[in-house]
C-alpha positions in Angstrom: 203.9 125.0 94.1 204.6 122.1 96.4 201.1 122.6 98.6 199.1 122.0 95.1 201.7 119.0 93.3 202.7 121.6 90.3 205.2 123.4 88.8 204.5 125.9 86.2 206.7 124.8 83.1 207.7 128.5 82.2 209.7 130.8 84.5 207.2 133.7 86.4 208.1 137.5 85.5 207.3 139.8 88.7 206.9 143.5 87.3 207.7 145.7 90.2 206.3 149.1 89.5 207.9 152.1 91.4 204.6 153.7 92.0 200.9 152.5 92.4 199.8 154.7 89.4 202.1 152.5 87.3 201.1 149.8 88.2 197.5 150.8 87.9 198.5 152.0 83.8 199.7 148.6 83.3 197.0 146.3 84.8 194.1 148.7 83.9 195.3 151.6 81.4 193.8 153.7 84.7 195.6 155.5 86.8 194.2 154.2 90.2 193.0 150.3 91.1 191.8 149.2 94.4 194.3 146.6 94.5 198.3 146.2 95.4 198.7 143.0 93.3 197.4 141.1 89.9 198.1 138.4 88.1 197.7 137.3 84.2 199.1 134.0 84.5 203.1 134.0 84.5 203.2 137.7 85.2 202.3 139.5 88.0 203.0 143.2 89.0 202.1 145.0 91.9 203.7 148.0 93.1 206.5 148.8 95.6 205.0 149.5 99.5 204.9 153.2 100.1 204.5 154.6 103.6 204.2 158.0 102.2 200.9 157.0 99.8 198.9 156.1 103.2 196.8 153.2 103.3 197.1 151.9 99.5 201.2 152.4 100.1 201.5 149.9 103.5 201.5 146.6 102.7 203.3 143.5 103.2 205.0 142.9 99.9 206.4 139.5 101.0 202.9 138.1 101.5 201.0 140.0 98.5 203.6 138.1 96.0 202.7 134.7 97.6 198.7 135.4 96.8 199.6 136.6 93.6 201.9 133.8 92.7 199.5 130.8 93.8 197.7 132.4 90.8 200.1 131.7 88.8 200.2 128.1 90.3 197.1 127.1 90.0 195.9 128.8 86.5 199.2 126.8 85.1 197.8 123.5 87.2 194.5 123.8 85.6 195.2 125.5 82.1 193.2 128.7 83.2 190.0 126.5 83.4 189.9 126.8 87.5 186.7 129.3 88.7 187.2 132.6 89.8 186.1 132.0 93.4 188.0 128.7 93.6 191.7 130.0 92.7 191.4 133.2 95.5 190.6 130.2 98.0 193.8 129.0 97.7 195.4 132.2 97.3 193.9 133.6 100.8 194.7 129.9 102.3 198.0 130.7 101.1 198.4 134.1 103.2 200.1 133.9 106.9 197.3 136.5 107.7 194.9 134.8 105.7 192.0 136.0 108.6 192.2 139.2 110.1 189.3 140.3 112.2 187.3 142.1 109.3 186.8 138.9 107.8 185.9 137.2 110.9 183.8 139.7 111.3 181.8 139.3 107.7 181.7 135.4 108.1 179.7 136.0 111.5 177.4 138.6 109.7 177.2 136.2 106.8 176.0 133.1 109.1 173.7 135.6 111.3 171.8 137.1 108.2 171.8 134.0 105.6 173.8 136.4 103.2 176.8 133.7 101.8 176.8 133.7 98.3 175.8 130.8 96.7 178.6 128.5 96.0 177.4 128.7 92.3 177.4 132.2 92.5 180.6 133.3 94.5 182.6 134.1 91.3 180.7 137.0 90.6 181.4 138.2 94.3 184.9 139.1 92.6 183.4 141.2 90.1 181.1 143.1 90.9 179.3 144.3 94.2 176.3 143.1 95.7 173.4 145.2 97.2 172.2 142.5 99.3 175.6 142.0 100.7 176.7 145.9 101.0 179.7 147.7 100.0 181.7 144.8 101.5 180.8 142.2 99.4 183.8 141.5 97.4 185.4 141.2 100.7 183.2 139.1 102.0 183.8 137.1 98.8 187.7 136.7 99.7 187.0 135.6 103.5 184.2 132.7 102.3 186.4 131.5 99.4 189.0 130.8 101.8 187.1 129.4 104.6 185.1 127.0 102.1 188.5 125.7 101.5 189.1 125.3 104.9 185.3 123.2 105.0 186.4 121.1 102.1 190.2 120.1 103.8 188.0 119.3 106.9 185.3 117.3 105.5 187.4 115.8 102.6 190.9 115.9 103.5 193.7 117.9 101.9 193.8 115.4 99.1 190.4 116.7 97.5 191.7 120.0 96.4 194.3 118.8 94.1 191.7 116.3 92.8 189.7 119.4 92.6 192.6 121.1 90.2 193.0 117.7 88.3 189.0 118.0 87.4 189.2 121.4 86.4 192.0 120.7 84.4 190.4 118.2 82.5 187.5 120.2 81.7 184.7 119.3 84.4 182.1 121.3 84.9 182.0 122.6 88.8 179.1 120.5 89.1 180.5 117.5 88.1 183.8 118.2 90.6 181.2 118.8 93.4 179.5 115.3 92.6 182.7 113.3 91.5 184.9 114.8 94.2 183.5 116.4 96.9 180.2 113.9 97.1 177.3 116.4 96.7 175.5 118.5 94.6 176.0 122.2 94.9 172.8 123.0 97.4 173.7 120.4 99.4 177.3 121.9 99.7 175.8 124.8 100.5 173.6 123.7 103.4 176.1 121.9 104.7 178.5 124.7 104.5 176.3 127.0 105.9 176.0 124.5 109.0 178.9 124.1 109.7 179.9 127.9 109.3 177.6 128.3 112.0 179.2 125.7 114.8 182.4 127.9 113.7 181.7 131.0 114.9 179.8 129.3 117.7 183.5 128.0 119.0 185.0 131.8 117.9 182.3 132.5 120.9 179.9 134.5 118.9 176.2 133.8 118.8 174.5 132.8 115.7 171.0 134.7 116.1 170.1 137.5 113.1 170.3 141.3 113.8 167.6 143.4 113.4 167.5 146.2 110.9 167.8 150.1 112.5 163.4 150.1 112.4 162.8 146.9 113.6 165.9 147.4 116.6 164.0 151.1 117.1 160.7 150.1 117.5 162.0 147.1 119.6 163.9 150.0 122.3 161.2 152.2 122.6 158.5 149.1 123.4 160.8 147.8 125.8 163.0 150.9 127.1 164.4 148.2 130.5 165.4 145.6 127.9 169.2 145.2 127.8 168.4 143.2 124.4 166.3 145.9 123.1 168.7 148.5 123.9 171.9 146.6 122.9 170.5 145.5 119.5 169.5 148.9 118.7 173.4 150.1 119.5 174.2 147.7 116.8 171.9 148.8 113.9 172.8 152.1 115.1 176.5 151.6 114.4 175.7 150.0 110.9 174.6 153.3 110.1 176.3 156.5 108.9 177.3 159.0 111.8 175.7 156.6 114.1 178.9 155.9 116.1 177.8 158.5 118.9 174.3 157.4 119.2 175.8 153.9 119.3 177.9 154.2 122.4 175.4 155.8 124.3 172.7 153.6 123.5 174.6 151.0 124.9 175.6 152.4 127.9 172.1 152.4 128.3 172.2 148.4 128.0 174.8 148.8 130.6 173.2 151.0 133.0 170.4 147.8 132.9 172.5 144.9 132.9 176.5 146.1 133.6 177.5 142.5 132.1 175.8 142.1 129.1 177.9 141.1 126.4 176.6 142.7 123.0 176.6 146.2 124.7 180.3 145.8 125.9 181.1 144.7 122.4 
């Protein structure tokens, strides 16, 4: 509450369900969600963490509740008017693990293939999944939420997000937050997003050029079979691809066997 100046006025009820089928009846009237938390406003419920369930059961309770409750925060601080896209950015920023290296490892794929969503368009990466962006898109949603946040602190200071809230609040359009607030219209956020994104993972010390899809990496390896870069693309389309992990590894090793240092085929 203190990070974004409010206090909801009513007291928040937690429902902690014994089990995630529970939980998944009262958020859903389904009996399994993909998810270990939710939040309607002043209620949330998520289950109780269950070694025995596997990977649905293991969670960090402690830091789900914080994601759930800046929700609650900021729905209050804005009278449910904030977007979709902009209230998981603060719930992510919110996390102590708000990056692990799956989502570092969408935002490089994002900035290598041009495939960020639209800042206009990244509520509906919540909702439903994306062909262009694969089965990870609503993933990929979470991790650019959070790091557009992180742009906007940078570029604007701390102080723009609650004027961010206080526009919402009072009915703004997002355009009109974007222009009042933030300075620029939404393509030009998203240019200057996506350039920035791209000195970030430049620091992270990845490379920002495209990877080339399985026929195009293919037809590349079998042109130039003593190309390290052929061969070591070719290991990573292969590894995109179902039951390609064997043919991966030894296609690189092939990289290898040309140049023992080169650093795509010994990632």
């Amino acid at each position: 509450a203190q990070d974004f100046d409010h206090t909801p006025a009513e007291k928040t009820l937690v429902e902690l369900f014994p089990d995630h089928w529970g939980f998944s009846v009262r958020i859903s009237g389904r009996g399994s969600i993909p998810t270990v938390g939710a939040c309607t406003g002043r209620v949330i419920a998520m289950p109780a963490p269950d070694p025995d369930r596997g990977g649905a059961g293991k969670f960090n309770w402690a830091v789900v509740l914080r994601h759930e409750y800046t929700h609650t925060v900021t729905l209050s601080a804005t009278g449910n008017r904030i977007p979709h896209w902009f209230t998981e950015a603060c719930a992510v920023w919110e996390q102590p693990d708000r990056r692990n290296y799956q989502a570092v490892s969408l935002l490089v794929g994002a900035v290598r293939n041009r495939k960020f969503y639209p800042i206009k368009e990244l509520s509906w990466g919540f909702i439903r999944q994306d062909r262009r962006r694969g089965p990870a898109s609503r993933s990929l949603a979470y991790a650019q939420a959070e790091w557009v946040f992180e742009y906007i602190v940078e570029k604007k200071n701390y102080d723009a997000i609650g004027k961010m809230l206080k526009g919402f609040r009072d009915g703004w359009t997002q355009e009109k937050v974007f222009k009042d607030v933030l300075g620029m219209t939404e393509p030009e956020f998203d240019k200057d997003f996506h350039a920035w994104a791209k000195k970030e993972i430049v620091s992270w010390g990845f490379d920002t050029d495209p990877r080339p899809s399985f026929a195009a990496a293919s037809k590349a390896a079998k042109a130039k079979p003593t190309s390290a870069d052929a061969q070591a693309d070719l290991a990573y389309a292969l590894l995109r691809r179902p039951r390609g992990l064997k043919q991966a590894i030894a296609t690189a090793r092939k990289a290898l066997k040309i140049d023992p240092k080169h650093p795509r085929a010994l990632a």
